[in-house]
N, C-alpha and C positions, 0 to 999 in steps of 0.2 A: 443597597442593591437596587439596581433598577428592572421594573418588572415590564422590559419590552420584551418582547416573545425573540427569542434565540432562533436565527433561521439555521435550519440542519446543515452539521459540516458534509459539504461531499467527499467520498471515496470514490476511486477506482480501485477495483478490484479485477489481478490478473490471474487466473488460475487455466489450463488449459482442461482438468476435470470436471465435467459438467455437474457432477454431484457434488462436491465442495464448493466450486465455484457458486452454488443453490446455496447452500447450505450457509456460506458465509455470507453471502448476500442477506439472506433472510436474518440471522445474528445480528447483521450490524443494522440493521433496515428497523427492527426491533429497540434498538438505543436509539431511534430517531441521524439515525444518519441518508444522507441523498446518495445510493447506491447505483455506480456505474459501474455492472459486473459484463466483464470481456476474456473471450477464451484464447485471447494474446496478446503479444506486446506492441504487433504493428498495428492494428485495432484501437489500441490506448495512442500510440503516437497522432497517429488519425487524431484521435476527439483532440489531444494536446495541442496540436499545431493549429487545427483550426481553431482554437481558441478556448477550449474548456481550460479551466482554472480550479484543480483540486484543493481541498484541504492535507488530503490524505491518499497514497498512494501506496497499496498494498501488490507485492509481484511474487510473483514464484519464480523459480532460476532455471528449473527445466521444464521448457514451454519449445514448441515444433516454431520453422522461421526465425526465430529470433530471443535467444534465454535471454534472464533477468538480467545479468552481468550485462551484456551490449545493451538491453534497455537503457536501465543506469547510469552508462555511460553516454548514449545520444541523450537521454532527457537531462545529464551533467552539461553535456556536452553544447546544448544548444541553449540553456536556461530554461527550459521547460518546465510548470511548477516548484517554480524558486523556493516559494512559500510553505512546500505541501511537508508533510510530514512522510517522508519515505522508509516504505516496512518490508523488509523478504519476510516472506512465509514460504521456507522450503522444506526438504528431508534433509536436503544436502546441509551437513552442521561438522563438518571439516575445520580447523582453526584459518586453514589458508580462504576456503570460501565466503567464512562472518568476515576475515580481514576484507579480502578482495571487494566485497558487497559494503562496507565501513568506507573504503577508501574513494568509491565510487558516487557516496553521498545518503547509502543509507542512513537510516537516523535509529533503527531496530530491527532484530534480526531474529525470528521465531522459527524455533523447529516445529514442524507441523505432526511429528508424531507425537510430539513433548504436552501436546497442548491443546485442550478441548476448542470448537471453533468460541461458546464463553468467555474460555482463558485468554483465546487471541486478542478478540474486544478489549474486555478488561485490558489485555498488555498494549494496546493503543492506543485506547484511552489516557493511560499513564502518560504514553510517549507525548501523547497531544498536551496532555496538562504538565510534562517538564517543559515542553517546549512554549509554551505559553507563559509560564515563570520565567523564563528566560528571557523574556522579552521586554 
């Protein structure tokens, strides 16, 4: 194992609730993650296009201007963090909304009522280290 110092994976974090949007922020900020928390998805398009480069890309689906679904699809759509690990954290837990959210390039799909903000970490962590085996 090589003991160089691990520079922190970045998140974007989309939530349009000011108090989760806090609350997950400070979670993951906590595991040593680079936290970029935004209260929407054309905000996140902003930092993407000018050139941020996430690890990790966490969205909610119902957000004012522009839900997670059309996110999804422009940041699909234009190659925008190709690399990043993409998570909905919604309510919405429908079969047609995980498919629709799966087909658009999600990579994990968390119900937000199911799941302490803890759990969610943890559940992305996972995602981040299958996705890293995979490689």
């Amino acid at each position: 194992m090589s003991s160089a110092p691990v520079s922190p994976l970045k998140i974007i974090i989309i939530d349009d609730d000011g108090f989760l949007l806090e609350m997950y922020a400070l979670k993951f900020t906590q595991k040593n993650f680079d936290v970029l928390a935004l209260p929407g998805t054309l905000e996140a398009l902003e930092k993407l296009r000018g050139g941020y480069v996430p690890d990790v890309l966490v969205v909610d689906l119902v957000l004012p201007a522009m839900d997670g679904f059309e996110f999804l699809e422009v940041v699909k759509n234009e190659s925008l963090a190709p690399g990043a690990v993409k998570v909905v954290l919604s309510n919405l837990g429908q079969e047609e909304d995980v498919d629709r959210a799966t087909k658009l390039g999600a990579d994990g799909y968390i119900i937000k009522a199911s799941a302490t903000p803890s759990e969610v970490v943890s559940k992305v962590e996972g995602m981040i280290a299958n996705r890293d085996n995979k490689k």
